[in-house]
SEGU-825985 format. One line per field, with one value per residue: y, x, z of N, C-alpha, C in turn; residue in three letters. Coordinates in pm, 1 decimal, decimal comma. Layout:
residues N
n.north Y_...
n.east X_...
n.up Z_...
ca.north Y_...
ca.east X_...
ca.up Z_...
c.north Y_...
c.east X_...
c.up Z_...
resn ala_...
***
This chain:
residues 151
n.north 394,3_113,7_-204,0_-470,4_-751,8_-1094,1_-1405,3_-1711,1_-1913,8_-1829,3_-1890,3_-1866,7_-1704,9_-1512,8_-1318,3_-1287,0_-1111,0_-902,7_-721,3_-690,2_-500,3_-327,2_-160,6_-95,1_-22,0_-22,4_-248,8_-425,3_-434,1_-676,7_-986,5_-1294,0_-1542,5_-1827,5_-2061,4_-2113,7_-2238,8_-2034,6_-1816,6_-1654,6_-1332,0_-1128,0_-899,5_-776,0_-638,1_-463,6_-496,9_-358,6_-428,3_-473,4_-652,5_-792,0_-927,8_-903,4_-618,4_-532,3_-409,3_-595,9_-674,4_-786,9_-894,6_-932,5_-1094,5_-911,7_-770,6_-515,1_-363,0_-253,9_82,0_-10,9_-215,5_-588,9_-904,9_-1178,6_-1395,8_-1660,9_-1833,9_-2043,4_-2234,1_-2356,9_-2440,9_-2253,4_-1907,2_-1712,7_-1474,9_-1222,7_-1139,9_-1180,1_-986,6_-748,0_-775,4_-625,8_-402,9_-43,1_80,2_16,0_-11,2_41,5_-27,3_39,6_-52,0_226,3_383,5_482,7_455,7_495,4_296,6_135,3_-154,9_-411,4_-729,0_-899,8_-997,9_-1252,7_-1201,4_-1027,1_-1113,0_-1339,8_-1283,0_-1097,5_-1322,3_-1525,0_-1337,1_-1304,9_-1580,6_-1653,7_-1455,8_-1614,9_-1901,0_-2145,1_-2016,7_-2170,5_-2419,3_-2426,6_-2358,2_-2570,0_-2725,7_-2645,2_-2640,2_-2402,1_-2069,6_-1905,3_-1602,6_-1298,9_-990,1_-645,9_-329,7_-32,8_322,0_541,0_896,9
n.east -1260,1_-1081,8_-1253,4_-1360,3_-1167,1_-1237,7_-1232,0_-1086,8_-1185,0_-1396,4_-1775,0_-2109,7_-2271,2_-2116,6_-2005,3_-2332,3_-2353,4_-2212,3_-2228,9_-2457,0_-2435,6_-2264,4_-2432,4_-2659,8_-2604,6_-2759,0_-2948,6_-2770,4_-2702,4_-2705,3_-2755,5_-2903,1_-2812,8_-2866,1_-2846,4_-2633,8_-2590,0_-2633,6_-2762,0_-2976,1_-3056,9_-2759,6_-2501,5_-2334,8_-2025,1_-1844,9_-1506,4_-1229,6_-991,9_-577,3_-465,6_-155,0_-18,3_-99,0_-206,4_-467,5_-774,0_-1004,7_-1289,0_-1427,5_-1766,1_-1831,5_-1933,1_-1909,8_-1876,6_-1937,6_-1718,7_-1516,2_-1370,9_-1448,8_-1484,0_-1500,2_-1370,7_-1349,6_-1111,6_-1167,8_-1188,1_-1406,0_-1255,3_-1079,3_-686,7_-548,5_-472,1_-750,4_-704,9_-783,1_-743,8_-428,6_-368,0_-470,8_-261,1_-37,7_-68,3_-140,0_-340,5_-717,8_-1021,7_-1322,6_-1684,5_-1980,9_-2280,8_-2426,2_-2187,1_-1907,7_-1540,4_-1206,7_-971,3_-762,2_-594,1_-574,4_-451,5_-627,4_-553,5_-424,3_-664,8_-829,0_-862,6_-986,6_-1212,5_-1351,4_-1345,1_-1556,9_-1785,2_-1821,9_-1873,2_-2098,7_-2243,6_-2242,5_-2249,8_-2126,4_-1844,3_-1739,9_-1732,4_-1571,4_-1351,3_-1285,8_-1199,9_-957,3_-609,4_-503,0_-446,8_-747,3_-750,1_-886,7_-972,3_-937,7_-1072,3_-1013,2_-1174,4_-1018,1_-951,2
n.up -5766,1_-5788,7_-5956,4_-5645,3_-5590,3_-5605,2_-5398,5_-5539,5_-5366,0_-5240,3_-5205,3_-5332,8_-5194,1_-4986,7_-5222,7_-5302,4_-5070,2_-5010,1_-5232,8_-5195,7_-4988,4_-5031,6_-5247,2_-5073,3_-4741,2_-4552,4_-4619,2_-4606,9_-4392,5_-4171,6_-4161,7_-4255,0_-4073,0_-4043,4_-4268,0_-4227,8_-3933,8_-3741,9_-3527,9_-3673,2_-3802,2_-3847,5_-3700,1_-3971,1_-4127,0_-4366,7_-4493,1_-4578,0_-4766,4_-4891,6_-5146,7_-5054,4_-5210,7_-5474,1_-5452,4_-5540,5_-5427,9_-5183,5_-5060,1_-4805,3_-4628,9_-4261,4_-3976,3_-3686,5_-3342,1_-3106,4_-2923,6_-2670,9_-2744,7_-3048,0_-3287,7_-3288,3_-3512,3_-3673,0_-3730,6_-3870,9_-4127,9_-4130,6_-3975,9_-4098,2_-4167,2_-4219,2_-4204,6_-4317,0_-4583,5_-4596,7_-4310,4_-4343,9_-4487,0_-4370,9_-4181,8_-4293,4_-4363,7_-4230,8_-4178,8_-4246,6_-4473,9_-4337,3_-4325,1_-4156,4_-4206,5_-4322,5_-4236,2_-4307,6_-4267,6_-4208,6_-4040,3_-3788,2_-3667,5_-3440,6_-3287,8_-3043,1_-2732,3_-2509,3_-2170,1_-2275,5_-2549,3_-2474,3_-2324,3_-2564,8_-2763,2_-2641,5_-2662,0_-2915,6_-2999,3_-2875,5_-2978,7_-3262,1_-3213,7_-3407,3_-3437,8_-3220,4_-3280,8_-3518,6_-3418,5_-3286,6_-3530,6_-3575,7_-3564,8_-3521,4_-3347,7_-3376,4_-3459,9_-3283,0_-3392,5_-3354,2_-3458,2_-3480,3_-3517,6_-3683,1_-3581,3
ca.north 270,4_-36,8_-343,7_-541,6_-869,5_-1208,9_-1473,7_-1809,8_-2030,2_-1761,6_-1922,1_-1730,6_-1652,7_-1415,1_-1217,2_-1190,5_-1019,6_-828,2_-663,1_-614,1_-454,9_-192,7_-89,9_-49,1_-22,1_-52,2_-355,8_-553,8_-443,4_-743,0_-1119,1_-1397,7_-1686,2_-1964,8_-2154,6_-2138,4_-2275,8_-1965,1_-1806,5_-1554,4_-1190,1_-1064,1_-749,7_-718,0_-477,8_-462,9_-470,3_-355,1_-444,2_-423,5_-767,2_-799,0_-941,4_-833,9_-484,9_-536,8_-404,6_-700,9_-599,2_-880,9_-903,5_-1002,1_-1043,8_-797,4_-738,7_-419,2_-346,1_-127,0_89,6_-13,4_-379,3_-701,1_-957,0_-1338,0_-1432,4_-1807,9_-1894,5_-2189,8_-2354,6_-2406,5_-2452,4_-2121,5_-1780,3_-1570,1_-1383,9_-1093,3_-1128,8_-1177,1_-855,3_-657,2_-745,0_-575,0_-258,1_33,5_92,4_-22,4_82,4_-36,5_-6,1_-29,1_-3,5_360,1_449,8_426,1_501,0_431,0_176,0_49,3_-270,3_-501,3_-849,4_-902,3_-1111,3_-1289,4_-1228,2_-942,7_-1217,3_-1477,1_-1213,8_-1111,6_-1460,1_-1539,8_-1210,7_-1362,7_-1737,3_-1643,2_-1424,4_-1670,3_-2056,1_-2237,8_-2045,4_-2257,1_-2566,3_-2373,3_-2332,2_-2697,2_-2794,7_-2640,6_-2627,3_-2237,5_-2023,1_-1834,4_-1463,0_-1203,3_-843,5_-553,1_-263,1_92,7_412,2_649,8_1012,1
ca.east -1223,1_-1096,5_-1342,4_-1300,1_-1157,0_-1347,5_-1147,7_-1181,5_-1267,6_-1561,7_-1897,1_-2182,7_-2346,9_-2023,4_-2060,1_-2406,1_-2396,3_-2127,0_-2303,4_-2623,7_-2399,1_-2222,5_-2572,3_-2756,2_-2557,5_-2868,4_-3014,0_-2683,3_-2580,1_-2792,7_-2721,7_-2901,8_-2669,8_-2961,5_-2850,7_-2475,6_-2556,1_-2627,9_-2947,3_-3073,2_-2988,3_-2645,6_-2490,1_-2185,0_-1953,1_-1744,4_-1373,1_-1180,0_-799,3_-524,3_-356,7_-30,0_32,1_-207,1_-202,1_-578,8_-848,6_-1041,1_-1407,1_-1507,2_-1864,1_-1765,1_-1963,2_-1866,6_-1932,6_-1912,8_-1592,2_-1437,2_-1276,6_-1432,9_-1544,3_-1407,1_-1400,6_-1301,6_-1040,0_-1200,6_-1200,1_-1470,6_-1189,6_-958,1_-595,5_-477,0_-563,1_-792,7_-642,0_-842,4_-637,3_-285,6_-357,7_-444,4_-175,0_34,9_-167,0_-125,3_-480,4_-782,6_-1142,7_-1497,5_-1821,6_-2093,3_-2398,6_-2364,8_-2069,2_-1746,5_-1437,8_-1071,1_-908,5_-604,1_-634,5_-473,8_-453,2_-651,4_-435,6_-485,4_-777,4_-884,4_-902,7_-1100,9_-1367,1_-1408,0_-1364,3_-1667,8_-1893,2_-1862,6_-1900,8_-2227,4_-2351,1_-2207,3_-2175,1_-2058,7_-1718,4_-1649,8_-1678,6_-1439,9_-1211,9_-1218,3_-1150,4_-841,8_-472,9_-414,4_-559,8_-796,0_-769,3_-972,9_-882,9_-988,3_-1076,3_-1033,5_-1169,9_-919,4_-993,7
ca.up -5698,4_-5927,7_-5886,2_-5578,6_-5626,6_-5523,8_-5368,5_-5606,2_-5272,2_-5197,8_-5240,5_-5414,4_-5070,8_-4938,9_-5306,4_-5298,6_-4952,8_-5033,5_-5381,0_-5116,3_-4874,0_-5142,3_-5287,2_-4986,3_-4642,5_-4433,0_-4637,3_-4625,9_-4264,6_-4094,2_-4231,6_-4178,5_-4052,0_-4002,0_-4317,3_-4158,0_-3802,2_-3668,6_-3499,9_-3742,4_-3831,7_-3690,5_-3795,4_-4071,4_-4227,3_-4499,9_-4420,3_-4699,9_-4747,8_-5006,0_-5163,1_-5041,0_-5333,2_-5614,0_-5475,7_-5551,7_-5297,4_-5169,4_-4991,7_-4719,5_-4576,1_-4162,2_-3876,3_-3623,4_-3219,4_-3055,8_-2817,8_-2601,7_-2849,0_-3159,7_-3310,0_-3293,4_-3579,6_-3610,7_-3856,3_-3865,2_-4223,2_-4093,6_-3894,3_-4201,9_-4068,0_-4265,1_-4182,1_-4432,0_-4708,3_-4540,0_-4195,8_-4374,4_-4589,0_-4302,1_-4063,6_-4361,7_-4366,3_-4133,1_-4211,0_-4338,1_-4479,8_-4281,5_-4352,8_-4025,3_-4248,5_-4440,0_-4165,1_-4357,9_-4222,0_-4169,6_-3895,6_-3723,5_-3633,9_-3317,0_-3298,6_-2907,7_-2650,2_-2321,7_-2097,8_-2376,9_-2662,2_-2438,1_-2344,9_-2707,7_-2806,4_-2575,0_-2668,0_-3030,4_-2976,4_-2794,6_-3116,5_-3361,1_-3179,2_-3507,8_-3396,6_-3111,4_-3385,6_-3633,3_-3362,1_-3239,6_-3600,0_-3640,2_-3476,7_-3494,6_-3220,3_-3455,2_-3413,0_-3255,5_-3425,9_-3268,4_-3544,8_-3399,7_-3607,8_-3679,4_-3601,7
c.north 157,5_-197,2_-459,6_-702,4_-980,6_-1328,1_-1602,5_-1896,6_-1960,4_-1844,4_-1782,6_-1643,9_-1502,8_-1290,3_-1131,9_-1069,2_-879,8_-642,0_-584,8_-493,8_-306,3_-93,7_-75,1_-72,9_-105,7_-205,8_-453,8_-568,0_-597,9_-863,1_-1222,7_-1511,9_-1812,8_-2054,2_-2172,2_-2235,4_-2119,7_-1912,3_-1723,9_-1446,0_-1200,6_-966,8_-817,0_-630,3_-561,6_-387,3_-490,8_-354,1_-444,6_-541,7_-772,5_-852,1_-915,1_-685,7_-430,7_-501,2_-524,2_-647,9_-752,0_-839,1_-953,4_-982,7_-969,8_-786,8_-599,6_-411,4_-272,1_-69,0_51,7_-146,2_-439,4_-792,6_-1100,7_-1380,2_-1607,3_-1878,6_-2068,6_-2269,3_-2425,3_-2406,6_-2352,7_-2023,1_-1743,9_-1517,1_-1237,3_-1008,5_-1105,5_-1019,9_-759,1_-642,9_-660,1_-427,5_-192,3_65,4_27,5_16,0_-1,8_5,3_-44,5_16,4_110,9_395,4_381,2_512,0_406,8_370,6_156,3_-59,5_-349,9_-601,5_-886,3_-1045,9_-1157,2_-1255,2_-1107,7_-1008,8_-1278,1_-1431,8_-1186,6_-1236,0_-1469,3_-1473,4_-1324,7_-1492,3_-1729,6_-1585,4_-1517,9_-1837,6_-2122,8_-2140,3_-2097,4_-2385,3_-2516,1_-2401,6_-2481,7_-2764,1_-2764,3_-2645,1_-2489,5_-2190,7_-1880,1_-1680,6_-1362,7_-1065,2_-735,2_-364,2_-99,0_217,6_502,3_798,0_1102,9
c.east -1231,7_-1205,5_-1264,2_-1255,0_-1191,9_-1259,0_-1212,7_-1234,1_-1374,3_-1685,6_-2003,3_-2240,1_-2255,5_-2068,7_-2146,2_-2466,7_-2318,6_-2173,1_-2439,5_-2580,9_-2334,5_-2316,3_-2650,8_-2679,7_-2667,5_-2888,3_-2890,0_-2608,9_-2620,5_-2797,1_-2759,7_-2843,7_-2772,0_-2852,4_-2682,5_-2443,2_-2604,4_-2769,6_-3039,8_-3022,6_-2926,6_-2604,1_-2343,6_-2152,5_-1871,7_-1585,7_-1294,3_-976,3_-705,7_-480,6_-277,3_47,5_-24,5_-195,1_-364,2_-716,7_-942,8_-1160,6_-1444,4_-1617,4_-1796,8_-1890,6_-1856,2_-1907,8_-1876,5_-1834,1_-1565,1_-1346,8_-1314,2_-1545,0_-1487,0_-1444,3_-1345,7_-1171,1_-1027,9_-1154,4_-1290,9_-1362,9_-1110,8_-788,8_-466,3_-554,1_-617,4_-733,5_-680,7_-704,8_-513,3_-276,1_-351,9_-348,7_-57,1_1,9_-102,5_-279,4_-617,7_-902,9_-1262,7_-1578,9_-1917,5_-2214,4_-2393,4_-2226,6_-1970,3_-1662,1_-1344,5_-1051,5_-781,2_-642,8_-498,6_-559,3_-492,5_-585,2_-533,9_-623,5_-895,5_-957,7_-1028,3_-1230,9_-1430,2_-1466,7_-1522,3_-1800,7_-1906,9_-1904,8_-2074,2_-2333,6_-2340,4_-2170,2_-2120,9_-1885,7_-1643,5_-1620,4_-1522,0_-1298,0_-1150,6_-1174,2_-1019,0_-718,9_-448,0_-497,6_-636,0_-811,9_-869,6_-894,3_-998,7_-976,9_-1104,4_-1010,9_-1023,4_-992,1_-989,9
c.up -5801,1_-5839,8_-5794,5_-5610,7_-5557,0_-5532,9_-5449,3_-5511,3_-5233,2_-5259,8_-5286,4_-5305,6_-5047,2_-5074,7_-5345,0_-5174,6_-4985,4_-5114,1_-5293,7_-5095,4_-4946,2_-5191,2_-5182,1_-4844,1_-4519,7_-4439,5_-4634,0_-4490,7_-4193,9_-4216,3_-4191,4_-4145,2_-4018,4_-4107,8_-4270,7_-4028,2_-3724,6_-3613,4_-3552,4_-3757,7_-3734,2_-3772,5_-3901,5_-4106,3_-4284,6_-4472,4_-4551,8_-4694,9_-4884,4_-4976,4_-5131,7_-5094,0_-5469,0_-5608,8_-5488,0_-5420,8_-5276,9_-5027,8_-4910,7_-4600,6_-4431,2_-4071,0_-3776,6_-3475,2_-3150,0_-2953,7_-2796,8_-2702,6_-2986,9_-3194,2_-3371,1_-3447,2_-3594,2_-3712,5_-3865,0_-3978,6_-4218,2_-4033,8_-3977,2_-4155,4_-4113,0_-4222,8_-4320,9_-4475,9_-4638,6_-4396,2_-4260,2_-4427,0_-4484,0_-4183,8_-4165,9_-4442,3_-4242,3_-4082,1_-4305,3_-4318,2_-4371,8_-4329,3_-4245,0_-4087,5_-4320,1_-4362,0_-4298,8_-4294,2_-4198,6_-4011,2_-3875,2_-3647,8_-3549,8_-3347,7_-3101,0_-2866,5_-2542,1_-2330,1_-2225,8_-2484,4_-2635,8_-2397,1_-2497,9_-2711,2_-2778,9_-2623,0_-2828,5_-3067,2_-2956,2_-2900,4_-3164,3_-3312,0_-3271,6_-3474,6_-3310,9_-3208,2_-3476,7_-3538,9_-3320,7_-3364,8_-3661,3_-3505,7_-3387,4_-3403,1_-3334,3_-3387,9_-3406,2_-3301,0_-3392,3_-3365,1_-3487,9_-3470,2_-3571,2_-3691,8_-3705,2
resn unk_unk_unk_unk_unk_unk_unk_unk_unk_unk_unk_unk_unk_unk_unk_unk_unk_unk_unk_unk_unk_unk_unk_unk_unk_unk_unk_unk_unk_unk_unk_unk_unk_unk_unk_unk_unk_unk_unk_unk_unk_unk_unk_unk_unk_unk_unk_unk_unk_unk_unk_unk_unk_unk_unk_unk_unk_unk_unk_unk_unk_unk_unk_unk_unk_unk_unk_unk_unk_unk_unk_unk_unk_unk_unk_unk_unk_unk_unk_unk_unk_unk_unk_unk_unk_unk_unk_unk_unk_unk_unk_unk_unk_unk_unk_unk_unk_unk_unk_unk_unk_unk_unk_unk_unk_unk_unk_unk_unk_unk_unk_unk_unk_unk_unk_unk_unk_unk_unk_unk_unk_unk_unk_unk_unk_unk_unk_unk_unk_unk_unk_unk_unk_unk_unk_unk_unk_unk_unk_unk_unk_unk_unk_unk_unk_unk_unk_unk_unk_unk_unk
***
């Protein structure tokens, strides 16, 4: 596997979780989000995607909530008024890698709608409240994606 590539707007925080999260599954599944706004350990994985223009694999740390079918994830970028590099890459995937702590495995990934979205939405707001701010600071309706192993 060629070295993942680190987005230049990433802060050092995202990298060094990342680096945890590669070398030790366990010790990097669980993130504390205090200095973010948030209320203390929540879980993450590592959602791995291909550039869609580099071609380059690109490893992002995410929180994560457990769903019917799989687990959901936010494509917030803090409420910036572009989607994530992460999101764009994988709506141009068929597939892509995870990581739930040592689990790895392949995905197919949906983009959740309607009344589907606004429950997610909700389940994750409730782990993570700084995404109701993200969301009021932007235009776009920030997406809920819905990550479902492949057998």
């Amino acid at each position: 596997m060629s070295d993942p590539i680190v987005a230049a707007s990433e802060s050092g925080w995202i990298a060094d979780h990342r680096k945890k999260y590669l070398e030790d599954g366990e010790a990097g599944h669980l993130w504390d989000s205090t200095f973010a706004g948030g209320p203390g350990l929540l879980p993450t994985l590592l959602l791995t995607t291909r550039g869609r223009k580099s071609g380059k694999e690109s490893i992002m740390p995410l929180l994560y909530g457990e769903v019917d079918g799989g687990y959901a994830i936010i494509a917030s970028k803090g409420g910036a008024p572009a989607h994530p590099a992460w999101f764009l890459n994988l709506r141009e995937q068929d597939q892509v890698k995870v990581q739930v702590a040592k689990d790895v495995f392949q995905a197919k990934t949906r983009i959740a709608t309607g009344a589907e979205r606004e429950k997610i939405w909700q389940q994750m707001a409730n782990m993570y409240p700084p995404f109701t701010d993200y969301q009021a600071k932007t235009d776009r309706e920030i997406p809920v994606v819905v990550l479902e192993r492949v057998a």
